[in-house]
C-alpha positions in Angstrom: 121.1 87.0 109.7 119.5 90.0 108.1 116.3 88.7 105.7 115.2 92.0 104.4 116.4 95.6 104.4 113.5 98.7 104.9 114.0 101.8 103.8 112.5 104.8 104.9 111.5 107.5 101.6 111.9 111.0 102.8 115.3 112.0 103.5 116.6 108.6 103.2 115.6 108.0 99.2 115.7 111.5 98.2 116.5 114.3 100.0 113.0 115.7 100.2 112.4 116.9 103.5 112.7 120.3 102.5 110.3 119.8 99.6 107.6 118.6 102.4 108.5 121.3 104.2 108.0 124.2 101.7 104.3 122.7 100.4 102.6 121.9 103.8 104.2 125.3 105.2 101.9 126.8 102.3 99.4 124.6 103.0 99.5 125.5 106.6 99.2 129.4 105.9 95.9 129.0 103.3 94.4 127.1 106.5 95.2 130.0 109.2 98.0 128.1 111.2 100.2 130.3 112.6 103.5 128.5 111.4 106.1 130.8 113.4 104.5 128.7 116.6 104.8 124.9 115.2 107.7 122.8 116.4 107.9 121.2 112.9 110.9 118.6 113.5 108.7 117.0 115.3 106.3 116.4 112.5 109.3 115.0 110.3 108.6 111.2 109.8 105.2 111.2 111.9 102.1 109.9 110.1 100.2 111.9 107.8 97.0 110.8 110.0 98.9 112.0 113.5 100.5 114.8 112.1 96.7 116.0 110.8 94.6 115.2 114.1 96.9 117.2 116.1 96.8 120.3 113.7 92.8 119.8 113.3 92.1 120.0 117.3 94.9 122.6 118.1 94.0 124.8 115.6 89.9 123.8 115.0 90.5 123.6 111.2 87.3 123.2 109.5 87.8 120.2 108.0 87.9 116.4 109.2 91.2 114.9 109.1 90.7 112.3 106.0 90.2 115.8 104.1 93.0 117.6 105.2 95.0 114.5 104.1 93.7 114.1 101.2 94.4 117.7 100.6 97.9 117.7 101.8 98.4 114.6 99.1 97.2 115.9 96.0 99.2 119.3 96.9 102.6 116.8 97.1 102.1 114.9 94.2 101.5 117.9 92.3 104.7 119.4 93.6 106.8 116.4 93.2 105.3 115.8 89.5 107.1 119.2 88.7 110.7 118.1 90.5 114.2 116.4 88.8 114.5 113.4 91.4 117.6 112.2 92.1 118.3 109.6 94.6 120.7 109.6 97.5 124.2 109.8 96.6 125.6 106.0 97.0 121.7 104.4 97.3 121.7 102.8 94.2 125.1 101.0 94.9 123.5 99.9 98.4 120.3 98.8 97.0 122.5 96.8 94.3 124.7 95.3 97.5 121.6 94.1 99.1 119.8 92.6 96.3 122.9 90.5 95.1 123.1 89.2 99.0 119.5 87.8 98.0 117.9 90.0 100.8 114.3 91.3 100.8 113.9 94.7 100.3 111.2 97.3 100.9 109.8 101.1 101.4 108.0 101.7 104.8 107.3 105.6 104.3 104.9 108.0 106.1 104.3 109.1 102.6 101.0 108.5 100.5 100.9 105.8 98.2 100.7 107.7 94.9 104.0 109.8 96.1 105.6 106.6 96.8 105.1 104.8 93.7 106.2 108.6 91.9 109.2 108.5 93.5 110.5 104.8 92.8 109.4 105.1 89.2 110.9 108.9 88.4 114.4 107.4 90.4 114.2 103.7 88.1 114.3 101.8 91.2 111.2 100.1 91.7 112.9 96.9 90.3 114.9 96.4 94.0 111.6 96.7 96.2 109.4 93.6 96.8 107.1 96.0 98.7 106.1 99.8 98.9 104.4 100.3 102.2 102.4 104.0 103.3 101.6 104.3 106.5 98.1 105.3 105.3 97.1 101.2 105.1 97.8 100.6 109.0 95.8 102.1 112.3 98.8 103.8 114.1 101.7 105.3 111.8 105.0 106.0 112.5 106.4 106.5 115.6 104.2 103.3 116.4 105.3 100.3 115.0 102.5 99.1 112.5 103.5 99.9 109.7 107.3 98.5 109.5 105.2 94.9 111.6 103.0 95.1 108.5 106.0 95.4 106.0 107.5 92.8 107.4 104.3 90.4 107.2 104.0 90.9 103.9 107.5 90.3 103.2 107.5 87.1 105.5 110.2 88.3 107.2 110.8 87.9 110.8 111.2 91.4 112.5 114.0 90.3 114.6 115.8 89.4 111.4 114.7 92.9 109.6 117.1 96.4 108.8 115.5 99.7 109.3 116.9 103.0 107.2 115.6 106.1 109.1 116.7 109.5 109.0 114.0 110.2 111.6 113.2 110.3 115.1 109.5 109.2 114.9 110.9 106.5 112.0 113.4 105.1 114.1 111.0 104.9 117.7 109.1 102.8 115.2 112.1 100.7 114.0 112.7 99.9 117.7 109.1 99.6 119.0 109.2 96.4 116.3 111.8 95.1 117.4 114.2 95.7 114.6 117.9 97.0 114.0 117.9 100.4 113.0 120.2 102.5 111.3 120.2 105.9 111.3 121.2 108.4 108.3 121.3 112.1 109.7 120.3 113.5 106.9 120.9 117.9 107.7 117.7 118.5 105.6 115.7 116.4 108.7 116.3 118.9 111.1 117.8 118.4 114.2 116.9 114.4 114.9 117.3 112.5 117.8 118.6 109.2 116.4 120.3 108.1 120.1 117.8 105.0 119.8 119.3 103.7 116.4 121.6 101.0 117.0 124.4 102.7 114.1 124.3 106.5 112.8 126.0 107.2 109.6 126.0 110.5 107.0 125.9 109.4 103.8 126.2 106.3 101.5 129.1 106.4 99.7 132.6 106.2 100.9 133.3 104.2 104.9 129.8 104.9 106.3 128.7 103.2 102.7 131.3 100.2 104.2 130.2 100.2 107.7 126.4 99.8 106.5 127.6 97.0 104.2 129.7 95.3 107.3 126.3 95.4 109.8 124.2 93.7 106.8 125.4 90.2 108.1 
């Protein structure tokens, strides 16, 4: 029996990948990083906190990594503040399917905090979540599993008995590394993904994957 559903933000939420992508491939030129020579899927869905202490070591960046992450923050909020957000097509009919089946419901995002609570608020759908989780508040982000075990404590929920949304593959290696069911949305704003390790891959949220998400929700 499923007791709460977790939803990944970025590209899950909103389609903001690309968003991400544009302001820390700015961010990444005003620091010297030679872009052309990142792998950048691979970043998609990995901790702000990883994602900054491999760029600070590869590329000696003259600034610790709680800087260039509090840098990298401030330049998304800012950027988001000046974006129409829309959600998902078909999330608001899923969040509405879960919360009249009584199940808990949360965000467990690699984003910061402040773009997290921007998001829910600018969308009108903070109401469904009982939690809002950044991977910021736990030791080891995604693709370790802290931060959907911590989402889960705080729900009360028992991980075994806890749905994972993930359009990534470092969110859903974290989904599985917890021990949860994880369903994948390939999103074709992530980037080519390797979601082999969800236990369901779908498209979209409306129409029969919108159904088969509803039928695994047991």
């Amino acid at each position: 029996m499923v007791e709460a559903v977790i939803f990944d933000m970025d590209g899950v939420m909103i389609d903001s990948e690309r968003e991400h992508y544009q302001v820390e491939q700015k961010f990444f030129q005003e620091l010297g990083i030679d872009t052309e020579a990142l792998e950048y899927n691979k970043f998609v869905g990995l901790s702000s906190k990883l994602m900054w202490t491999e760029l600070q070591e590869t590329f000696a960046l003259p600034f610790t990594v709680a800087e260039l992450m509090a840098k990298a923050a401030a330049k998304l909020q800012a950027h988001f503040e000046q974006l129409e957000l829309n959600p998902m097509p078909g999330l608001i009919e899923l969040l509405d399917y879960i919360n009249e089946r009584s199940m808990l419901i949360a965000v467990a995002s690699s984003s910061p905090m402040g773009l997290i609570g921007l998001v829910v608020d600018r969308l009108g759908i903070r109401n469904y979540f009982d939690v809002l989780v950044s991977g910021d508040e736990v030791a080891q982000g995604k693709p370790f599993p802290d931060v959907y075990l911590h989402t889960a404590a705080l729900l009360g929920a028992s991980p075994e008995h806890c749905v994972v949304i993930e359009d990534s593959a470092n969110g859903s290696r974290a989904a599985k590394k917890a021990n949860m069911t994880c369903i994948g949305f390939r999103n074709p704003s992530s980037g080519e993904q390797d979601l082999s390790g969800c236990d369901l891959v779908v498209e979209s949220f409306t129409g029969k994957d919108l159904e088969i998400i509803e039928e695994n929700l047991w």
